[in-house]
Structures are given as C-alpha cells and as structure tokens.
mmCIF file as gemmi writes it, N, C-alpha and C atoms, coordinates in Angstrom:
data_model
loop_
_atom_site.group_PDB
_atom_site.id
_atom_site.type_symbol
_atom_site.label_atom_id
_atom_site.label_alt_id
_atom_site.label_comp_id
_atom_site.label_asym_id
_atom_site.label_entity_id
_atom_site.label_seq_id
_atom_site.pdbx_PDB_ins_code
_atom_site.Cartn_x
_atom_site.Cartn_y
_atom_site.Cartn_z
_atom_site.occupancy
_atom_site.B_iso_or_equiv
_atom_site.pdbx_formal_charge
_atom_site.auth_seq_id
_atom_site.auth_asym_id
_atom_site.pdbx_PDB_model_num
ATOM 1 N N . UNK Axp A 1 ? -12.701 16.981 31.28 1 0 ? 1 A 1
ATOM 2 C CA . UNK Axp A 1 ? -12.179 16.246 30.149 1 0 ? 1 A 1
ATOM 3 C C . UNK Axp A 1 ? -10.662 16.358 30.157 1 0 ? 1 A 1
ATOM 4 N N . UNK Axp A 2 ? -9.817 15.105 29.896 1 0 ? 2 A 1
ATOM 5 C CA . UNK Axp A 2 ? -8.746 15.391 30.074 1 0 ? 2 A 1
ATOM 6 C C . UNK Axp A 2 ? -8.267 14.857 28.756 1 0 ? 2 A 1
ATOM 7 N N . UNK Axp A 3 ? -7.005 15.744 28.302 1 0 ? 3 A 1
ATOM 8 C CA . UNK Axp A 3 ? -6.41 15.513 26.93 1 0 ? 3 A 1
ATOM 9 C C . UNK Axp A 3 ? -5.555 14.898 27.376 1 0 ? 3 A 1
ATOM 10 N N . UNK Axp A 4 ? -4.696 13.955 26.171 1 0 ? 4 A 1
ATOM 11 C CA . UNK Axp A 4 ? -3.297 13.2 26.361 1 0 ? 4 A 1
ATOM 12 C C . UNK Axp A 4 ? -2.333 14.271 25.71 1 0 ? 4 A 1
ATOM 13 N N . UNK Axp A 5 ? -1.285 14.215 26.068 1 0 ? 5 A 1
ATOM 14 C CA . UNK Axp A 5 ? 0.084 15.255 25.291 1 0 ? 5 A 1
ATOM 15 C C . UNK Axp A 5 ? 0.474 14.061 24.079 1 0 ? 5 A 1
ATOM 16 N N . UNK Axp A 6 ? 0.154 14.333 22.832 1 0 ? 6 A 1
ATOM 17 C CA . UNK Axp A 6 ? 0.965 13.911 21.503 1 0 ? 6 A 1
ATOM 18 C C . UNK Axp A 6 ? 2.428 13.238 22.022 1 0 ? 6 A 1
ATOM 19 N N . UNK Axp A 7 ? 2.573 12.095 21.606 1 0 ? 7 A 1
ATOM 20 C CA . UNK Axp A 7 ? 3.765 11.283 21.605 1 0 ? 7 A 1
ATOM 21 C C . UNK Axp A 7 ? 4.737 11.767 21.029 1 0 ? 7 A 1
ATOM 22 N N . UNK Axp A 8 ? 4.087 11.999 19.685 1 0 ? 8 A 1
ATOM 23 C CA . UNK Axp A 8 ? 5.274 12.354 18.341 1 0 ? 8 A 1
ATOM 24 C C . UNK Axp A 8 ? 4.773 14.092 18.451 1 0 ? 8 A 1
ATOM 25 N N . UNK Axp A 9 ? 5.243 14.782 18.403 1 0 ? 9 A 1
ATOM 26 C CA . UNK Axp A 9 ? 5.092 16.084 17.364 1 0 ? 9 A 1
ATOM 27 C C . UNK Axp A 9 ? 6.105 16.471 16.47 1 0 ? 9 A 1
ATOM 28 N N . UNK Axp A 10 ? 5.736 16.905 15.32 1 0 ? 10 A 1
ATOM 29 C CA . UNK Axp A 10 ? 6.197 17.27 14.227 1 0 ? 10 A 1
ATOM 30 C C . UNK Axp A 10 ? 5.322 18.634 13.485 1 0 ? 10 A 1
ATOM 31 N N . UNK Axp A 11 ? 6.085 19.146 12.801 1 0 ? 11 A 1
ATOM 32 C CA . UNK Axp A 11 ? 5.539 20.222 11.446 1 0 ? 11 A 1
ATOM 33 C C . UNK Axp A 11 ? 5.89 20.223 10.437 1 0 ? 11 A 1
ATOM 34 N N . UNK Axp A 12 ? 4.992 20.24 9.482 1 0 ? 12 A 1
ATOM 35 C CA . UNK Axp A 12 ? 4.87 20.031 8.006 1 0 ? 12 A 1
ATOM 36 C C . UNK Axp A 12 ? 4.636 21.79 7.577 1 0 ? 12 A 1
ATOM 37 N N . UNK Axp A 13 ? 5.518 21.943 6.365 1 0 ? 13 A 1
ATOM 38 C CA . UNK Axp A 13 ? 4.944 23.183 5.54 1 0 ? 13 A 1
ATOM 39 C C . UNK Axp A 13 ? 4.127 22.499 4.319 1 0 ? 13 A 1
ATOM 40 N N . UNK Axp A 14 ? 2.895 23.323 3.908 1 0 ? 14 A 1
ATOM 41 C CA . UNK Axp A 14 ? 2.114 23.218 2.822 1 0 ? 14 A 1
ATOM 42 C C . UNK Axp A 14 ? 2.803 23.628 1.677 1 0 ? 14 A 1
ATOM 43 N N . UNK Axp A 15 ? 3.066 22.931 0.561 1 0 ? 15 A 1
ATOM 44 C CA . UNK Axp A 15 ? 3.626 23.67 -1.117 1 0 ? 15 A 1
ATOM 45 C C . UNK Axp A 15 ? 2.546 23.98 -1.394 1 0 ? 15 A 1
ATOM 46 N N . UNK Axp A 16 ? 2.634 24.928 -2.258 1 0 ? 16 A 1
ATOM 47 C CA . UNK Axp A 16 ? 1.152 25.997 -3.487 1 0 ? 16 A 1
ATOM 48 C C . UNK Axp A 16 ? 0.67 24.817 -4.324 1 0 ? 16 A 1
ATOM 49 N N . UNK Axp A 17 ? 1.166 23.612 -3.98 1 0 ? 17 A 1
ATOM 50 C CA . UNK Axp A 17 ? 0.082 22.251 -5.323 1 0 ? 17 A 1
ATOM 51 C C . UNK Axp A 17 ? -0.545 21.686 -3.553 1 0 ? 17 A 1
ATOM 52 N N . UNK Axp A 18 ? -0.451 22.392 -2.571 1 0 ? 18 A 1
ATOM 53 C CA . UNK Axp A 18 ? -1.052 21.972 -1.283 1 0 ? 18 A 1
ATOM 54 C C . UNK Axp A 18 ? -0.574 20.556 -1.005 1 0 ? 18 A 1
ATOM 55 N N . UNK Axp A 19 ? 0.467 20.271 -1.098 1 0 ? 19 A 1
ATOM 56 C CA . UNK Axp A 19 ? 1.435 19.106 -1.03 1 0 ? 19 A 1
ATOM 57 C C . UNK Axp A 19 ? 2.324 19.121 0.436 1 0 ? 19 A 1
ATOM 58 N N . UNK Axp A 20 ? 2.23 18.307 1.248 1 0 ? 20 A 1
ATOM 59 C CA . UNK Axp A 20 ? 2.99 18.192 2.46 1 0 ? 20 A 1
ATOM 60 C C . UNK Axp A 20 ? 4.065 16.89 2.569 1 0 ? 20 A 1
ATOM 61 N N . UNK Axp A 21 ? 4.681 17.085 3.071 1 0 ? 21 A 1
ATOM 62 C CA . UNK Axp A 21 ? 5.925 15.915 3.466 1 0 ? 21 A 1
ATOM 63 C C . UNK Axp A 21 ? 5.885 15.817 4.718 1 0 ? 21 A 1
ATOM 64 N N . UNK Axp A 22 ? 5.556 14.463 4.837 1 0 ? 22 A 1
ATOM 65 C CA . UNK Axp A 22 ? 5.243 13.686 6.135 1 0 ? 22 A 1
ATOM 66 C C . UNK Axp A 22 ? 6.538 13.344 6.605 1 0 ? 22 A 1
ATOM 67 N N . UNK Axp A 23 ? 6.643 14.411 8.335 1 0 ? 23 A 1
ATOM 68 C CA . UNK Axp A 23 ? 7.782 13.807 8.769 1 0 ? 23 A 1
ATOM 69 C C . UNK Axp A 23 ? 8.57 12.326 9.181 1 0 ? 23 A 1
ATOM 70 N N . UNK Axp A 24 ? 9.8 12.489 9.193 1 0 ? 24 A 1
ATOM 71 C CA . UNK Axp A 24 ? 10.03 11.279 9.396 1 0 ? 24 A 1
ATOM 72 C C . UNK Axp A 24 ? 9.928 10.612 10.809 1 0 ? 24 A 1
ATOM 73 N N . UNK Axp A 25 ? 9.671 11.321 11.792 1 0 ? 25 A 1
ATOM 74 C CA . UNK Axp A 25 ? 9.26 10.636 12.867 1 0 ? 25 A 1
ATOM 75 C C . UNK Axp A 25 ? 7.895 9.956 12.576 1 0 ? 25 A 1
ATOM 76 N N . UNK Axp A 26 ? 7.063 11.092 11.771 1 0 ? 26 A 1
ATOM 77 C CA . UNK Axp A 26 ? 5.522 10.222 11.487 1 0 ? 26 A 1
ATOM 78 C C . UNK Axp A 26 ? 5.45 9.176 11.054 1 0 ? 26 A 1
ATOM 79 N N . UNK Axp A 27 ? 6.53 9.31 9.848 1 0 ? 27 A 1
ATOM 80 C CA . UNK Axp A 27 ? 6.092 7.815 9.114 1 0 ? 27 A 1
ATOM 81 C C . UNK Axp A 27 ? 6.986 7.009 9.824 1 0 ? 27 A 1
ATOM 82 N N . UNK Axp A 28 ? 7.783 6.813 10.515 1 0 ? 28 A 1
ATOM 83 C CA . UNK Axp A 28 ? 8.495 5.699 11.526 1 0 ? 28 A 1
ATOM 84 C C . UNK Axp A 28 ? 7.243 5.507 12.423 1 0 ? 28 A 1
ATOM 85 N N . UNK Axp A 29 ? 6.631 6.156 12.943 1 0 ? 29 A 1
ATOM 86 C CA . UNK Axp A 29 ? 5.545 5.969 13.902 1 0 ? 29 A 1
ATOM 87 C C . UNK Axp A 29 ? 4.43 5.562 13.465 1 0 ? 29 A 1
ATOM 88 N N . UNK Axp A 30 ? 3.921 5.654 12.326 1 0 ? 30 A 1
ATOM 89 C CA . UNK Axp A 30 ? 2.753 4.776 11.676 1 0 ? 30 A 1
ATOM 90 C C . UNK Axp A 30 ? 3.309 3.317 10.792 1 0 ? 30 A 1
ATOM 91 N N . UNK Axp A 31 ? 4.943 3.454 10.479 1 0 ? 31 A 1
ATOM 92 C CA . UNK Axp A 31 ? 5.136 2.844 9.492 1 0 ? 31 A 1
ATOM 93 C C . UNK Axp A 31 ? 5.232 2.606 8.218 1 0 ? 31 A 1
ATOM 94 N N . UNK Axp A 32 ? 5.379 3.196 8.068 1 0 ? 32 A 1
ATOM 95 C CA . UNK Axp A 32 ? 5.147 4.349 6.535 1 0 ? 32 A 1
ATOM 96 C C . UNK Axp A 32 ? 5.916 4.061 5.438 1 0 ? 32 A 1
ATOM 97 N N . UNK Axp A 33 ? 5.58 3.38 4.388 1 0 ? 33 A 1
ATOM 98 C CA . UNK Axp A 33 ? 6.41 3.527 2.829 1 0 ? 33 A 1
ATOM 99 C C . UNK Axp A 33 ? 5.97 3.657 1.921 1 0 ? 33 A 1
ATOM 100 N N . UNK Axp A 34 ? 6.719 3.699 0.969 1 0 ? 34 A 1
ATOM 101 C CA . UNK Axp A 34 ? 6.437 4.196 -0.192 1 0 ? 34 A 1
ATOM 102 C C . UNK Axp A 34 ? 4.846 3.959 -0.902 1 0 ? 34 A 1
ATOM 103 N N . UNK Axp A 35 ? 4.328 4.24 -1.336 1 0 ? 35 A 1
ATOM 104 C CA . UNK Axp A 35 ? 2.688 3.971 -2.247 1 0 ? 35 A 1
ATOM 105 C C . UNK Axp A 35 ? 1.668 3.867 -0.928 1 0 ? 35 A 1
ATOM 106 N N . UNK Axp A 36 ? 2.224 3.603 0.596 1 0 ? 36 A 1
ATOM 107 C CA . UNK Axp A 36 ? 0.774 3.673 1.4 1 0 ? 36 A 1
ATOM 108 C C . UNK Axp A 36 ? -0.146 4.616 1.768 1 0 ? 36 A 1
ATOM 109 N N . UNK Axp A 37 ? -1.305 4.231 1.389 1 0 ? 37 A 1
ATOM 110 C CA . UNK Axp A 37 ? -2.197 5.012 1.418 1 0 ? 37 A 1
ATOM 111 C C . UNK Axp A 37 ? -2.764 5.29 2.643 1 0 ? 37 A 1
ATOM 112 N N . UNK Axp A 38 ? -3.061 6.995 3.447 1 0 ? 38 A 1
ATOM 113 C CA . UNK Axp A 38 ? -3.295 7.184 4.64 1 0 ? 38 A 1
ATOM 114 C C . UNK Axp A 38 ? -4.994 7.38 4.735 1 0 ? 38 A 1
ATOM 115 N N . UNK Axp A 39 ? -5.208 7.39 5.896 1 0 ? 39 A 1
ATOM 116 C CA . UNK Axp A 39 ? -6.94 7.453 6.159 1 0 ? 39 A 1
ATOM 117 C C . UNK Axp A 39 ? -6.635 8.872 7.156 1 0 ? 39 A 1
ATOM 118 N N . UNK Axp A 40 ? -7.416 10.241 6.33 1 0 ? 40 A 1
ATOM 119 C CA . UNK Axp A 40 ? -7.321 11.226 7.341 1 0 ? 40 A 1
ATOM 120 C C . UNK Axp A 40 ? -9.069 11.374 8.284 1 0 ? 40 A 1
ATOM 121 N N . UNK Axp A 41 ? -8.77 11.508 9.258 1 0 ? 41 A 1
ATOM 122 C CA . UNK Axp A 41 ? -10.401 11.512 9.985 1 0 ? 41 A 1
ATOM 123 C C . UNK Axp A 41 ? -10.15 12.865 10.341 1 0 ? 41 A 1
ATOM 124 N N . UNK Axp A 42 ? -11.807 13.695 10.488 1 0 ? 42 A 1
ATOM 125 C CA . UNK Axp A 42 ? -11.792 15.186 11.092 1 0 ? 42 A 1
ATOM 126 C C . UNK Axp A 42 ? -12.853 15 11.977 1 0 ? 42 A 1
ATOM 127 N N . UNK Axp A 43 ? -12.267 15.486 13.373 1 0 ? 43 A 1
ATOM 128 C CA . UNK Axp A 43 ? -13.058 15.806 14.441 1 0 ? 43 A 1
ATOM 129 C C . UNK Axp A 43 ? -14.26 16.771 14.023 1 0 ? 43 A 1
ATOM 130 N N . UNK Axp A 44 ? -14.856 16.323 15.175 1 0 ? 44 A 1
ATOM 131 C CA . UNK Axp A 44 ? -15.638 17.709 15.324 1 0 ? 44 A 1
ATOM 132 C C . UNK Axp A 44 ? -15.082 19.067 15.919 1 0 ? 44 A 1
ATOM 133 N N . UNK Axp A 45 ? -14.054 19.146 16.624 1 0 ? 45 A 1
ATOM 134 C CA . UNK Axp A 45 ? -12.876 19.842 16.985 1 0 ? 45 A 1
ATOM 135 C C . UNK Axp A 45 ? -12.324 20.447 16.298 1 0 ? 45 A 1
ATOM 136 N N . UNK Axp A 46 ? -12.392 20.088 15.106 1 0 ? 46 A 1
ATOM 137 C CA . UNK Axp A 46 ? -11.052 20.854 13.731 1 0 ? 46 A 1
ATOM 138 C C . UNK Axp A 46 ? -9.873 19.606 14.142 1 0 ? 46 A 1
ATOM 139 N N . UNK Axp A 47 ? -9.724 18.798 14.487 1 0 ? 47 A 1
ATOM 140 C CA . UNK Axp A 47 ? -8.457 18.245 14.481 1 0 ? 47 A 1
ATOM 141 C C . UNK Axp A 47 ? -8.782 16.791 13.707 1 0 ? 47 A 1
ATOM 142 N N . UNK Axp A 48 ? -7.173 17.021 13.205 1 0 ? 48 A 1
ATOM 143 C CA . UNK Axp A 48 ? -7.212 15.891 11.958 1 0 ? 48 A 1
ATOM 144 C C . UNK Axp A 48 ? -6.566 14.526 12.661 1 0 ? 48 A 1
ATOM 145 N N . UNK Axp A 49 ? -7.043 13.633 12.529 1 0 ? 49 A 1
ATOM 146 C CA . UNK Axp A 49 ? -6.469 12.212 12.815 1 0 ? 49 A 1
ATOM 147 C C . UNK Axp A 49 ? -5.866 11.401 11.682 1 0 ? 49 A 1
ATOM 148 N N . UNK Axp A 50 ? -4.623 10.843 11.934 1 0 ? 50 A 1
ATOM 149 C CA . UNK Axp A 50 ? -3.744 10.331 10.317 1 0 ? 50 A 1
ATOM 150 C C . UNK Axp A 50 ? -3.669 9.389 10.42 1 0 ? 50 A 1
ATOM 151 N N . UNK Axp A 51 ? -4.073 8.001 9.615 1 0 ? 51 A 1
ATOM 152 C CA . UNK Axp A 51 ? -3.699 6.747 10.133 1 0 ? 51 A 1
ATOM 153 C C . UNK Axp A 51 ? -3.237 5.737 8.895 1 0 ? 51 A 1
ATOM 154 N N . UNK Axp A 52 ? -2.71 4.293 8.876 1 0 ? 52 A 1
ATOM 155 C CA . UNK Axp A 52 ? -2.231 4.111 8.009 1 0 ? 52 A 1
ATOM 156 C C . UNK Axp A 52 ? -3.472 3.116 7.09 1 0 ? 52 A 1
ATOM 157 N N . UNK Axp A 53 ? -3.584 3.106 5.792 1 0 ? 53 A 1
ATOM 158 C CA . UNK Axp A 53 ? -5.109 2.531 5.507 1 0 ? 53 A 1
ATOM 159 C C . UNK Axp A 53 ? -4.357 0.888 5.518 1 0 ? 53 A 1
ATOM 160 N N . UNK Axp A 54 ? -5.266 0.52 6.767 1 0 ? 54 A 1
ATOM 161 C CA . UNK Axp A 54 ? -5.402 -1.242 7.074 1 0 ? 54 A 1
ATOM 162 C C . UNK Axp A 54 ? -5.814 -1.858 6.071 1 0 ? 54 A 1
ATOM 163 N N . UNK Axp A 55 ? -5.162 -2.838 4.745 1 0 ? 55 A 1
ATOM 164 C CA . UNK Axp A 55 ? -5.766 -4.099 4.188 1 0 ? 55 A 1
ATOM 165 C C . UNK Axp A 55 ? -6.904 -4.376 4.717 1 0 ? 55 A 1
ATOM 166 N N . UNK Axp A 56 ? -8.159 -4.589 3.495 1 0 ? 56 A 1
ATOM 167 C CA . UNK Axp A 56 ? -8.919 -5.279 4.554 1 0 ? 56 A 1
ATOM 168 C C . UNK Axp A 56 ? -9.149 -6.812 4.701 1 0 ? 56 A 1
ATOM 169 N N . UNK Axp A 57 ? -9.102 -7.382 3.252 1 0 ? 57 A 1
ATOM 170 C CA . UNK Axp A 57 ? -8.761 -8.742 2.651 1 0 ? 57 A 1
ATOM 171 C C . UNK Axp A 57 ? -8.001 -9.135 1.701 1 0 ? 57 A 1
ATOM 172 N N . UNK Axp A 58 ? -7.709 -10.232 1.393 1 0 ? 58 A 1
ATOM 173 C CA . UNK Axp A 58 ? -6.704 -10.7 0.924 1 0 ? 58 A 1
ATOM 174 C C . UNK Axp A 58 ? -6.891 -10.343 -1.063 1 0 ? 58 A 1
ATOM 175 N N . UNK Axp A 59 ? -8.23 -10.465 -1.066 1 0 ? 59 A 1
ATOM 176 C CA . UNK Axp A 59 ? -8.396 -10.106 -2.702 1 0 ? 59 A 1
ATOM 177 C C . UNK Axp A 59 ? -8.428 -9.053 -3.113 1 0 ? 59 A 1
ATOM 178 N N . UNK Axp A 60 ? -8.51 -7.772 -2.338 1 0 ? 60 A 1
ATOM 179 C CA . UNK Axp A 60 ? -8.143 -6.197 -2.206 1 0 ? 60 A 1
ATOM 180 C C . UNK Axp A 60 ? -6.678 -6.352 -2.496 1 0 ? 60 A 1
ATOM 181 N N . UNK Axp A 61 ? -5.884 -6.756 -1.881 1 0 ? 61 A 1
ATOM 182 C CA . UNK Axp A 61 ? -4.444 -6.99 -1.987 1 0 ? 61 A 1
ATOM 183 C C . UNK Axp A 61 ? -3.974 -7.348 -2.971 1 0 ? 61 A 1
ATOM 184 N N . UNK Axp A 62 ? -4.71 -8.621 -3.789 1 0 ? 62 A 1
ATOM 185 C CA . UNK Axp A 62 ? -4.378 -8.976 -4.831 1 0 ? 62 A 1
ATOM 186 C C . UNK Axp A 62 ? -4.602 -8.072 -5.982 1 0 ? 62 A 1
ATOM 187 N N . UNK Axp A 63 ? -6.224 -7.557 -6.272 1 0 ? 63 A 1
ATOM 188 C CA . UNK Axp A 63 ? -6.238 -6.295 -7.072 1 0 ? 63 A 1
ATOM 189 C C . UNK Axp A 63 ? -5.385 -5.39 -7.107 1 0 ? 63 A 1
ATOM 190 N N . UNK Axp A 64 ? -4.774 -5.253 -5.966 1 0 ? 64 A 1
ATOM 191 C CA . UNK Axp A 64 ? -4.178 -3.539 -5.777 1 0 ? 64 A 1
ATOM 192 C C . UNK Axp A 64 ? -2.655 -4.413 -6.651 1 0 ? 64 A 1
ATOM 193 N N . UNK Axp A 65 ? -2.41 -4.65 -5.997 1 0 ? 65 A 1
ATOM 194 C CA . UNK Axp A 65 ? -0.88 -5.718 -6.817 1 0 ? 65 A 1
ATOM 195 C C . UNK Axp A 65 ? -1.157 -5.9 -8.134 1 0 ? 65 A 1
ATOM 196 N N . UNK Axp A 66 ? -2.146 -6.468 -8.613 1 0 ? 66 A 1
ATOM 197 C CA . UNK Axp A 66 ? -2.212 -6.932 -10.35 1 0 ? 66 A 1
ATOM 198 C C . UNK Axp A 66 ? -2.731 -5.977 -10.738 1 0 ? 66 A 1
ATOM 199 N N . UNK Axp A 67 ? -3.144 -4.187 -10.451 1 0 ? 67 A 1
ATOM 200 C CA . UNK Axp A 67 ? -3.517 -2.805 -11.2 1 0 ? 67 A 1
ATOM 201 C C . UNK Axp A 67 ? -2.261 -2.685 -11.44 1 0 ? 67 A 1
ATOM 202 N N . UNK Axp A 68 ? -0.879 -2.288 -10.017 1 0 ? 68 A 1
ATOM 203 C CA . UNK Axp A 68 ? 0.072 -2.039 -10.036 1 0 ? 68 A 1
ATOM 204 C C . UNK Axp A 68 ? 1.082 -2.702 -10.878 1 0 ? 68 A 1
ATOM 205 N N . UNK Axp A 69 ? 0.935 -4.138 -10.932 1 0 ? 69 A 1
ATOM 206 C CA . UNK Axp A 69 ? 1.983 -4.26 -11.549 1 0 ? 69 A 1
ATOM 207 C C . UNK Axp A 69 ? 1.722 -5.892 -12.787 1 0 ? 69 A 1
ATOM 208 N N . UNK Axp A 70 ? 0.131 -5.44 -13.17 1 0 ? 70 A 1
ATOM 209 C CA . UNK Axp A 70 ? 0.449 -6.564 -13.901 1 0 ? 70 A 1
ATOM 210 C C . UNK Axp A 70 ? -0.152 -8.181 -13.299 1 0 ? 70 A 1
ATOM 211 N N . UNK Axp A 71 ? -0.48 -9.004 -14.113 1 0 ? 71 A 1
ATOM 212 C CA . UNK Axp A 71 ? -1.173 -10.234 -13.725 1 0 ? 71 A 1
ATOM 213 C C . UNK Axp A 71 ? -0.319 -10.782 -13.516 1 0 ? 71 A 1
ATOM 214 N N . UNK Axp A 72 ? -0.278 -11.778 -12.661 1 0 ? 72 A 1
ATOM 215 C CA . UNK Axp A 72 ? 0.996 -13.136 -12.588 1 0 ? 72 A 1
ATOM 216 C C . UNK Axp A 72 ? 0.218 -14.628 -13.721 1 0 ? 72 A 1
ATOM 217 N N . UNK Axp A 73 ? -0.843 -13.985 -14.2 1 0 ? 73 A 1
ATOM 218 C CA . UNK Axp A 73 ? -1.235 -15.731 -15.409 1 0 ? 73 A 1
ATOM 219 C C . UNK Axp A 73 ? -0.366 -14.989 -16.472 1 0 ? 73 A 1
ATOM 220 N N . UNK Axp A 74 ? 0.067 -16.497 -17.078 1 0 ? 74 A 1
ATOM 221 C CA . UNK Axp A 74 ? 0.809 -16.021 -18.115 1 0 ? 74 A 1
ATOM 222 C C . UNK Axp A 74 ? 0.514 -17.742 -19.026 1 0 ? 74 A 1
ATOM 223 N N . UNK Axp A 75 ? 0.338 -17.196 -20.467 1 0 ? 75 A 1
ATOM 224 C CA . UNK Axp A 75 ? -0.518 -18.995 -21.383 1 0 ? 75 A 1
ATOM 225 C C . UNK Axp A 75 ? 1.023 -19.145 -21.345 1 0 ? 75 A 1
ATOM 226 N N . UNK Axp A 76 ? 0.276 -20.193 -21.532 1 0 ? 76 A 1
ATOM 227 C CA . UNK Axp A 76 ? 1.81 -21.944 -21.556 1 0 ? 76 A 1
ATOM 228 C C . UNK Axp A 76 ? 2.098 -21.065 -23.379 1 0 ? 76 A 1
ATOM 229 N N . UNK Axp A 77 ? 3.618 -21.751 -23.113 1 0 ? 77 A 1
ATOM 230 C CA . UNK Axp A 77 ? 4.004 -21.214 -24.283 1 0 ? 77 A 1
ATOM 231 C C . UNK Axp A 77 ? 4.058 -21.962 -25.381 1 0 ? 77 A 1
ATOM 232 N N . UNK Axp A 78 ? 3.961 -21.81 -26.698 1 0 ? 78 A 1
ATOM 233 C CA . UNK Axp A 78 ? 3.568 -22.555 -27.661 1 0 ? 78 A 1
ATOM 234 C C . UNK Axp A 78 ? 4.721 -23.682 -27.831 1 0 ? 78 A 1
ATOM 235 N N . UNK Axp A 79 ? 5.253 -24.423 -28.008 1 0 ? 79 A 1
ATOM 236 C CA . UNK Axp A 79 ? 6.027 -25.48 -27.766 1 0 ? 79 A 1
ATOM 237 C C . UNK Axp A 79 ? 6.335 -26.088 -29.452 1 0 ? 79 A 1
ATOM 238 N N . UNK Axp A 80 ? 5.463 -25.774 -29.89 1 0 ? 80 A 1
ATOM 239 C CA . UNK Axp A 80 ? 5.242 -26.151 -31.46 1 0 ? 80 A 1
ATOM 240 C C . UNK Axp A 80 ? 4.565 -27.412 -31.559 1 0 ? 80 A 1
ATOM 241 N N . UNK Axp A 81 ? 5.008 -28.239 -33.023 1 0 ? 81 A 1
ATOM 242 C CA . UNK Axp A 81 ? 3.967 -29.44 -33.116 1 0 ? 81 A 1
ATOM 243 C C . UNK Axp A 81 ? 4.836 -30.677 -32.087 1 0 ? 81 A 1
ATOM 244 N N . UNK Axp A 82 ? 4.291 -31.532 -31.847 1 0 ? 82 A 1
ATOM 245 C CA . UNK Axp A 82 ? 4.756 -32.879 -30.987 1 0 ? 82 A 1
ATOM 246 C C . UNK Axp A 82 ? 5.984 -33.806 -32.194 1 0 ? 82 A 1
ATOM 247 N N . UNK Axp A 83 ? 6.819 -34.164 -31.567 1 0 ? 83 A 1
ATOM 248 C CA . UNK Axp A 83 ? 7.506 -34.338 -32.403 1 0 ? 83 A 1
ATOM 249 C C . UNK Axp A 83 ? 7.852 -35.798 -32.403 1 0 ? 83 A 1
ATOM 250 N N . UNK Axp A 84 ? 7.477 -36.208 -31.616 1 0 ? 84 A 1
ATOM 251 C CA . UNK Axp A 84 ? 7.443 -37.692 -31.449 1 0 ? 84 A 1
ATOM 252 C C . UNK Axp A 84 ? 6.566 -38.392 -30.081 1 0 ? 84 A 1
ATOM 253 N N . UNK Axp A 85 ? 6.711 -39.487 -29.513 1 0 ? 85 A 1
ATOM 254 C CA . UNK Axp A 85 ? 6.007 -40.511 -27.973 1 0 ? 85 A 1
ATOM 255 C C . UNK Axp A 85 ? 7.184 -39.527 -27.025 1 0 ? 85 A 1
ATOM 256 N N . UNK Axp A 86 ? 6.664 -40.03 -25.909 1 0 ? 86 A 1
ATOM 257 C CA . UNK Axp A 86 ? 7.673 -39.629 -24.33 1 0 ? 86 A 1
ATOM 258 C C . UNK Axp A 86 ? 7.652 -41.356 -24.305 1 0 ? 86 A 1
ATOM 259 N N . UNK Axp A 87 ? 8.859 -41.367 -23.994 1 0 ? 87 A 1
ATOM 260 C CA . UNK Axp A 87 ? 9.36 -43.057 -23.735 1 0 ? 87 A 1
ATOM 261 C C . UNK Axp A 87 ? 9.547 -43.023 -22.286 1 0 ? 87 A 1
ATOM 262 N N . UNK Axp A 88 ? 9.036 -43.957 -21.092 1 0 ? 88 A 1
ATOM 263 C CA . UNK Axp A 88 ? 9.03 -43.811 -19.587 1 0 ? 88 A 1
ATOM 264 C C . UNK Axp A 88 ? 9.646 -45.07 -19.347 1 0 ? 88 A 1
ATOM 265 N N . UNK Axp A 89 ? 10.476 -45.287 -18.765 1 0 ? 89 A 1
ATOM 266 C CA . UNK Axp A 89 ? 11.694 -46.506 -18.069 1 0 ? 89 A 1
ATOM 267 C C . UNK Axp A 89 ? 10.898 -46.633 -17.21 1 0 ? 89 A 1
ATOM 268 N N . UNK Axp A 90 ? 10.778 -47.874 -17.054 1 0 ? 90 A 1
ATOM 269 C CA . UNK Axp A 90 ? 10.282 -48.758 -15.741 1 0 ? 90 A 1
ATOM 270 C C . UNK Axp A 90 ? 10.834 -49.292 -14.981 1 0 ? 90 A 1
C-alpha cells in the first residue's frame, strides 16, 4: 500500500471551548470564507478528512440566504386612493 505525502501541512492548537483555527494555507487550499460550512470524514485509520460542504441545489441556496438574511418579497406599497384616469398619447 502506498501513501501520498500531504500537499499542504499545517498545525492547529485546540482552545478549552475545543475551538481550532484553520490555517491559512488550509483555507486558501479548500477555499475557504467566512460562514462555510466544512464536511469532516473519519477513517477507519483515525484520520480525519476536511472538505468544503458542496451546494447541492439551487433551493438549498436560496433557503440558506433567506434564514440568513431575510426574504427578498416585499408587498407593493400602499400608494393610497387613485386619484384620478392615466391619460396615454397616441
């Protein structure tokens, strides 16, 4: 069985809330910003695999956007009563 040598290596320290900071080579190498959410996989090995969580469709996207920040419908705004005809030039 032959292993590959890691592209990137890096080390992370654990904080006591078990909180890590992902180096910055990592997240240049997965692509990494702000709010993305990672997919960790565990071998049967003990070794952890980190990856970046892939969209899967377009209405996932939209949910995740209108939890975050709000609907884009917005009602027509009240205009009040009609106040007279629309006159159209011919």
């Amino acid at each position: 069985m032959t292993t590959s040598k890691p592209t990137t290596f890096a080390v992370a320290k654990m904080t006591s809330k078990h909180q890590i900071t992902i180096p910055r080579a990592v997240r240049e190498k997965l692509g990494l910003s702000d709010h993305d959410k990672l997919v960790f996989q565990l071998t049967d090995h003990g070794q952890v695999m980190i990856d970046k969580e892939q969209k899967s469709d377009l209405w996932s996207i939209i949910r995740e956007q209108d939890a975050a920040h709000g609907s884009i419908d917005t009602p027509e705004p009240d205009w009040g009563k009609d106040v007279g005809a629309e006159l159209i030039d011919d």
